[in-house]
C-alpha positions in Angstrom: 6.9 9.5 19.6 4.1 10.8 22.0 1.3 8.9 23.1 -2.1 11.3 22.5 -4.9 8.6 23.7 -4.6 4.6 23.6 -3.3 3.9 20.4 -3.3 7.0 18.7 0.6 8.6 18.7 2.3 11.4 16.9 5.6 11.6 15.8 7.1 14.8 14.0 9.0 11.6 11.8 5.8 10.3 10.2 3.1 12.0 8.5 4.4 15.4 8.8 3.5 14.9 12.7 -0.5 13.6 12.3 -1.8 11.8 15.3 -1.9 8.2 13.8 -2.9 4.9 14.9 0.0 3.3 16.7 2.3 1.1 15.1 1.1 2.3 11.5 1.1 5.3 8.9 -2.5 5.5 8.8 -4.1 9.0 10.5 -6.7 9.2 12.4 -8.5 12.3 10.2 -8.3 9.7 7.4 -9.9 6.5 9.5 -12.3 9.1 10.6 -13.3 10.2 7.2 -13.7 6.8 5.6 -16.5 6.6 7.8 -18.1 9.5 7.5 -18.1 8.6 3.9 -19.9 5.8 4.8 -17.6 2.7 4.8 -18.0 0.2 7.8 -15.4 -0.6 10.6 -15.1 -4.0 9.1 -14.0 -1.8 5.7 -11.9 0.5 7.1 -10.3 -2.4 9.3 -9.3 -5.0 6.0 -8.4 -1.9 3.7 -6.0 0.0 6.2 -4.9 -3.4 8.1 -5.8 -2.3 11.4 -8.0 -3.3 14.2 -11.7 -2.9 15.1 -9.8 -1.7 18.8 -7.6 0.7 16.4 -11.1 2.1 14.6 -12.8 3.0 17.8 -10.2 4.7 19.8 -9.1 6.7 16.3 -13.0 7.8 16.8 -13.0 8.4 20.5 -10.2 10.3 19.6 -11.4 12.1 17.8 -14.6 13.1 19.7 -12.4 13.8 22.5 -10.8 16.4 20.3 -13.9 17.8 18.8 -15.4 17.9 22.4 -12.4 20.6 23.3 -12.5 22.5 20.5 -13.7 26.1 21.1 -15.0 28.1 18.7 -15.6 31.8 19.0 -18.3 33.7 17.0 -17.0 37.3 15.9 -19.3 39.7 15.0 
C-alpha cells in the first residue's frame, strides 16, 4: 500500500489499484462523483461510512491531480 495524499492510498490488491480513501474500498473518482451529482458531504459520509475529513481530502485530491494534468491540443 502507498500513501498518495493524507488519507487517500493505493494498493494494486484493492480496486484493481484505484487511489481510495484509507482504510476502506471506497475510491476517490467515486466520492468525487457523488458530488458532482449533487449529493452533500453529509450524504456521501452516512452512505459510504466515511468521514467529512475522508470527503475533503478525497476532493483535495483530486484537485491536486486535476491541477497537474496537462493536456496538449493537436492540430
Amino acid at each position: 500500500m502507498t500513501q498518495l495524499a493524507p488519507r487517500i492510498v493505493v494498493d494494486p490488491q484493492v480496486r484493481f489499484g484505484k487511489p481510495v480513501i484509507e482504510g476502506t474500498r471506497v475510491p476517490v473518482e467515486l466520492v468525487v462523483g457523488k458530488l458532482a451529482g449533487g449529493m452533500s458531504i453529509e450524504e456521501v459520509v452516512d452512505e459510504y461510512a466515511l468521514t467529512r475529513e475522508d470527503v475533503l481530502a478525497a476532493l483535495a485530491y483530486a484537485a491536486r491531480a486535476v491541477a497537474e494534468e496537462q493536456i496538449r491540443a493537436v492540430r
